[in-house]
N, C-alpha and C positions, 0 to 999 in steps of 0.2 A: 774476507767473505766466508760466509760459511752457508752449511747444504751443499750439495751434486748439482752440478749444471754441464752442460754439451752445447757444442758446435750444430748451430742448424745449416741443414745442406738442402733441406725441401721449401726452406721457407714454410713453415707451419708457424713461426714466431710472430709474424709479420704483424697480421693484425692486432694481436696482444702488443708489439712496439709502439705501432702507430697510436693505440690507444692511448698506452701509455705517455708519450709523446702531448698529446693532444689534451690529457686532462693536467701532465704537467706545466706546459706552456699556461693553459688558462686558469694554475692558481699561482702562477710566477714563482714559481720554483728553479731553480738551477738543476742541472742534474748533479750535480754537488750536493746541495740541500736535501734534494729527495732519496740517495742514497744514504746520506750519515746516515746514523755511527756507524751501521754494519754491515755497508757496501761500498765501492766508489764509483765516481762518475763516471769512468772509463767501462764499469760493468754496466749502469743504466743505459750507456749507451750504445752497448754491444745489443740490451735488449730493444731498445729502442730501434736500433737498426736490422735486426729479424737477424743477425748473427749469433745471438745467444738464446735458449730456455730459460728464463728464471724459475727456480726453486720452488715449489708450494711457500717455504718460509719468505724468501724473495718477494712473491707474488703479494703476500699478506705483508710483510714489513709498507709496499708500495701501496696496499691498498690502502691501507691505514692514514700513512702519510697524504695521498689524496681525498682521504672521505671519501672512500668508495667501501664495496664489499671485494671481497676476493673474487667473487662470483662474475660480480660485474667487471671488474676489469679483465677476466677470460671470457666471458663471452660477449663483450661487450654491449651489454644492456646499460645502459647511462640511469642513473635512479632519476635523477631529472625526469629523462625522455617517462619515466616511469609515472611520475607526480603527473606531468603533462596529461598523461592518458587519463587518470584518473579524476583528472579536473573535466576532461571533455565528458566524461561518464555523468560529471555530475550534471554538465550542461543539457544531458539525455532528460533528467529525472526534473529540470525547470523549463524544458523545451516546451513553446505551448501548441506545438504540430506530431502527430504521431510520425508523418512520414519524416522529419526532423530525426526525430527521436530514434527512429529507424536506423537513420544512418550514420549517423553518428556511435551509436551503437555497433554497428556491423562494421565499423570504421576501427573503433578500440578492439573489439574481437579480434582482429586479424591480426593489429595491431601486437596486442598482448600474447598470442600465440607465438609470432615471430620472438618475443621477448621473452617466452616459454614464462608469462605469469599469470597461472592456471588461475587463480585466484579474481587476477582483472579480468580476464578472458571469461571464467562463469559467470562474473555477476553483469559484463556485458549481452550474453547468451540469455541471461534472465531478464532481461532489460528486452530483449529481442521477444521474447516468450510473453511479455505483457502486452505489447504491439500488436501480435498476432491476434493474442486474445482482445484486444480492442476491434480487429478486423474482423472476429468472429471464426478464424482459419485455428481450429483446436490441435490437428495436427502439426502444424508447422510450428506450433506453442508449445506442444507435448516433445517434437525431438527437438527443441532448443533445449527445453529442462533436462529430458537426456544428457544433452552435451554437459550441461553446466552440473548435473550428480554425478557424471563420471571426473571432471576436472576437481573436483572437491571431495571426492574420498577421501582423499588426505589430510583435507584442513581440518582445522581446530571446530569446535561444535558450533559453537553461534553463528560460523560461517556455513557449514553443513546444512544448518536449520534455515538458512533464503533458500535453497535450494526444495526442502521440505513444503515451504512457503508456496514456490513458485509451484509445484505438484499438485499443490491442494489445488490454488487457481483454476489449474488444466480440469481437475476434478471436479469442483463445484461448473464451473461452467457446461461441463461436460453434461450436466443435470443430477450431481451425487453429493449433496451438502455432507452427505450422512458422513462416506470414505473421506469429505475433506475434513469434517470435523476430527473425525481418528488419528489424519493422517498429521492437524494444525496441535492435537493435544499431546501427542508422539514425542512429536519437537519441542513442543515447549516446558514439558517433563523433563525429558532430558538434559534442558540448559541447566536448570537447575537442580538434576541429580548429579551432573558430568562437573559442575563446575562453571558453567559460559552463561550465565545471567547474563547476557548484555541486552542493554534497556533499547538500543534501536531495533535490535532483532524479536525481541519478545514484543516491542509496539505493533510490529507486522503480524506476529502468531494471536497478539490478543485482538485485534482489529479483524482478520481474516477471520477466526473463530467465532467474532459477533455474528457476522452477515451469517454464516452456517446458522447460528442457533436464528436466526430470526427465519430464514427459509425454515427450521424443521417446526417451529411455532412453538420454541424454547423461550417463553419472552423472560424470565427470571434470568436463566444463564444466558440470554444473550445482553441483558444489562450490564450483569455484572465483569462480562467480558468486556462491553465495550467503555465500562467505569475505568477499566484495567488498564485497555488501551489509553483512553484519555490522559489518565495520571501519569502516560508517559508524554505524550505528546504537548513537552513544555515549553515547546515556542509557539509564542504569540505572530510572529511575524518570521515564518521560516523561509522565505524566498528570499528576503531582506538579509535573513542571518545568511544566509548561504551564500549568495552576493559579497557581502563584507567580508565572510570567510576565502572567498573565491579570492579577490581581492588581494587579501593579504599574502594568500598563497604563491601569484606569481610575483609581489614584490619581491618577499622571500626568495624565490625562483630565479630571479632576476639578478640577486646578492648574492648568489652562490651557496645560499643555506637552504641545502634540499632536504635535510631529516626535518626540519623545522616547517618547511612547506606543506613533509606528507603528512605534519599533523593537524594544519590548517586543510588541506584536501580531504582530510577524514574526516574535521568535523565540516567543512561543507557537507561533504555528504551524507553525513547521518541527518542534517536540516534539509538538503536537498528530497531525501526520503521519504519525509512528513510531508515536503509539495508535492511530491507524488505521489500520496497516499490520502490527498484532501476528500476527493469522493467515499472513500473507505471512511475517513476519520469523520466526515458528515453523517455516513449511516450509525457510526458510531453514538454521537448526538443523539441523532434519531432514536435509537433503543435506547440508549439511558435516560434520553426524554421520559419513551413512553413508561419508561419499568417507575420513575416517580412520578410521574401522572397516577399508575394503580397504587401507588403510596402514599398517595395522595398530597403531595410535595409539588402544587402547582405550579408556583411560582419558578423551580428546582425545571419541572417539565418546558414549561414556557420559553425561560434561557434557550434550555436546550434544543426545542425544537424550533426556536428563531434563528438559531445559531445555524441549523441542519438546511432548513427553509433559503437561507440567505447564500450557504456554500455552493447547493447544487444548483441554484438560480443562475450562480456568477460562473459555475463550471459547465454549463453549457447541458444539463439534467434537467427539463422544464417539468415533466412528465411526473421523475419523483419531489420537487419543489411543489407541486403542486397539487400531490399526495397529502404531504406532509404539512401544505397549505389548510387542507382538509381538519389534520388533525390539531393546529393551532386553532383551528375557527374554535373548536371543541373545547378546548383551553379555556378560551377568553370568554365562550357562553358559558363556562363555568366562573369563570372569574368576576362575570356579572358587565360587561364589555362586550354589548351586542353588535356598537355599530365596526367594531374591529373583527370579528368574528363576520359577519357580513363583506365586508371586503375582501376579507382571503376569499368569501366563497364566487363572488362575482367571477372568476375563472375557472371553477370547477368543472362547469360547460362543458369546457373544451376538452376535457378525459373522456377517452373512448369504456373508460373500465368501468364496468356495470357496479361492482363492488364499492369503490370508489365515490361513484356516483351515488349511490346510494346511501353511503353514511354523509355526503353531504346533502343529501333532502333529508336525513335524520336529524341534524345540524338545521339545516333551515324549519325544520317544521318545529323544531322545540323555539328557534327564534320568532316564529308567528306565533306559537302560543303565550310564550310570553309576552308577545303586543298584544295579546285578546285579538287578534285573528286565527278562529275556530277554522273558520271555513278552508284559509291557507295553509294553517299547520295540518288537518287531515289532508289535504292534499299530495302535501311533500312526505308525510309519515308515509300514505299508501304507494306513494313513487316508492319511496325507501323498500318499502318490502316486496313492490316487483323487481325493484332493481337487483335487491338479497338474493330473489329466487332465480333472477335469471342467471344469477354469478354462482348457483348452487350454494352458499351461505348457510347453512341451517340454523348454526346458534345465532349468528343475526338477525336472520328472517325471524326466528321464535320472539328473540329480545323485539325486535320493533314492531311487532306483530300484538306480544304484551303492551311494548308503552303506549300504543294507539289508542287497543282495547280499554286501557286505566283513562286514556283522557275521554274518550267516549262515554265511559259510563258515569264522569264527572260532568258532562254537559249535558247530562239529564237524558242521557241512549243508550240504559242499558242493553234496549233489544239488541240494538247495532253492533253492540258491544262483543255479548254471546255468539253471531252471527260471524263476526268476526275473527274469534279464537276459534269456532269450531272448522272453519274454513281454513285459517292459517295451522289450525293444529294436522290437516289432512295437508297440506302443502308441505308443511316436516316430515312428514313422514312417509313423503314420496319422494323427497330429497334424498332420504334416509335409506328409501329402500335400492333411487338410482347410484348412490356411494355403494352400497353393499353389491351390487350389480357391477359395477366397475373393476371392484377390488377382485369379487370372482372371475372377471374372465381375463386378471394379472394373472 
């Protein structure tokens, strides 16, 4: 034998024995066997029966021989019981109920606390933090992410950066795209100054940083954020992978290959992450749609906002589906495909948003003049620009204020025409003057 070892008289061995005991019985080891070369059985079983200390060497020779860490077999944290938790995490991010998600969540929290694995433990706190924010409780969002930046000082950076992530969240919802934008490009610098490019962590920074630039009315940079995010996000069928992943993991689990399990529960859940990220990754769509629509990259826009159109339909989003509805109609009258553009607009109705509403009477009245219905597309054009002015719009209001005024004075009105613009030009410029009014009494 070799190393210091002592007679325990408090029984503090105990449960290191019993550990011990228990992971040798279940990979059928003798205590012969688990001892060689540089112990014997008659010492495993002093430890085993809480009459002896083992060594730090001891400890490590044992751990080894069982596929454990040293770690774990003194405090007995089981890496199993570890993989376990971290599959139920994943189960959080494909749960299709928030209060599901909740608990399950608050369930590994505790969970991984006890097992002092700071690491599981934050990114369940951040999982808690997204719920809240789904309940609209900012607070109760803002000190999970607490919890989970303090549990994560320490870790490596791409881990550091969910936590960055989960900040911004609290941020932008808070109504501050601006601080979340600083706070998403902070983090995503860094992966790539410090070293930790990893591609699920930057999918979340380049996704979160689209919706910012699209709140600040960044539509170039929020494309090209959200192109960024896209290129990561390379599954087609990530519930599917995640499943399969899940799958393999507890077979694994099951066989006694736990290093091999936690690499099937990682990548479950970098696929689990992409199902949880599907609304994000639809608005995603959404601005790389529109940013080749101004590039005139129809067909490029179309994909993508069918794509955006269909995710938040099926994710329970009617509201922005049928925004986005909006803007497909737009697509397809461009693409020369009235009676498809016509369709989307049949539920436009149903939007309470003036703005909204209004680029879809802009949309219907270019489709009646296209039919040579004069009388209808004036109609829908002059909805359109009361709609503009009640949503305060001005460069809309101007824009369909113009396209009117041009079809008017093509159907032989120019009076109407001038009448028109001089009226809509005094409606700018009281929009103009109630912005400027606003902004001073910030």
């Amino acid at each position: 034998m070799t190393g210091p070892e002592r007679v325990v008289a408090d029984g503090t061995a105990d449960g290191l024995g019993v550990r011990l005991q228990r992971l040798r019985a279940a990979r059928g080891l003798t205590q012969r066997a688990l001892a060689e070369p540089r112990y014997t059985a008659a010492y495993v079983s002093a430890v085993e029966g809480g009459r002896r200390v083992p060594s730090a060497d001891a400890v490590a020779h044992f751990a080894e021989r069982l596929g454990v860490t040293p770690a774990d077999l003194t405090t007995g944290r089981s890496p199993a019981d570890v993989v376990r938790l971290r599959l139920r995490l994943v189960g959080a991010d494909l749960a299709g109920s928030t209060d599901e998600a909740s608990a399950v969540c608050r369930e590994v929290a505790v969970a991984a606390a006890e097992l002092d694995d700071r690491v599981l433990e934050a990114r369940a706190r951040l999982g808690l933090a997204g719920v809240a924010l789904h309940s609209d409780d900012s607070a109760a969002a803002s000190a999970e992410v607490d919890r989970a930046e303090a549990l994560l000082a320490g870790a490596a950076g791409h881990v550091r950066a969910e936590a960055a992530a989960g900040r911004a969240a609290v941020v932008y919802h808070a109504g501050d795209p601006r601080y979340a934008r600083y706070l998403l490009t902070e983090a995503r610098d860094a992966l790539t100054r410090d070293g930790f490019p990893d591609p699920s962590t930057l999918l979340t920074l380049h996704a979160e940083l689209a919706l910012c630039h699209v709140a600040l009315g960044e539509e170039e940079a929020a494309a090209e954020a959200a192109g960024q995010a896209l290129a990561l996000a390379v599954l087609a069928e990530p519930a599917r992978v995640a499943h399969l992943h899940l799958t393999v993991a507890g077979s694994l689990l099951a066989s006694g290959r736990t290093a091999e399990a936690a690499v099937a529960a990682e990548q479950a859940r970098q696929a689990a992450r992409q199902v949880a990220m599907r609304v994000q990754l639809a608005c995603c769509h959404r601005a790389r749609g529109q940013g080749r629509r101004a590039a005139g990259d129809l067909a490029g826009a179309l994909a993508d906002l069918a794509t955006a159109h269909t995710a938040l339909a099926d994710t329970g989003h009617p509201t922005l589906a049928l925004e986005i509805g909006v803007e497909l109609a737009e697509v397809y009258h461009a693409l020369g495909q009235p009676e498809r553009a016509e369709a989307l607009l049949c539920d436009a109705t149903d939007l309470g948003d003036d703005a909204v509403l209004a680029r879809a009477n802009r949309v219907r009245g270019l489709l009646r003049d296209d039919a040579g219905d004069r009388p209808g597309a004036e109609r829908h054009l002059r909805a359109a620009a009361d709609g503009y002015r009640a949503a305060g719009r001005r460069r809309e209001l101007a824009a369909v204020v113009l396209l009117l005024a041009q079809r008017l004075d093509q159907w032989g009105r120019p009076g109407d025409a001038l009448d028109l613009l001089r009226d809509g030009l005094h409606q700018v410029e009281r929009l103009g003057e109630r912005v400027a009014a606003l902004r001073a009494a910030r």
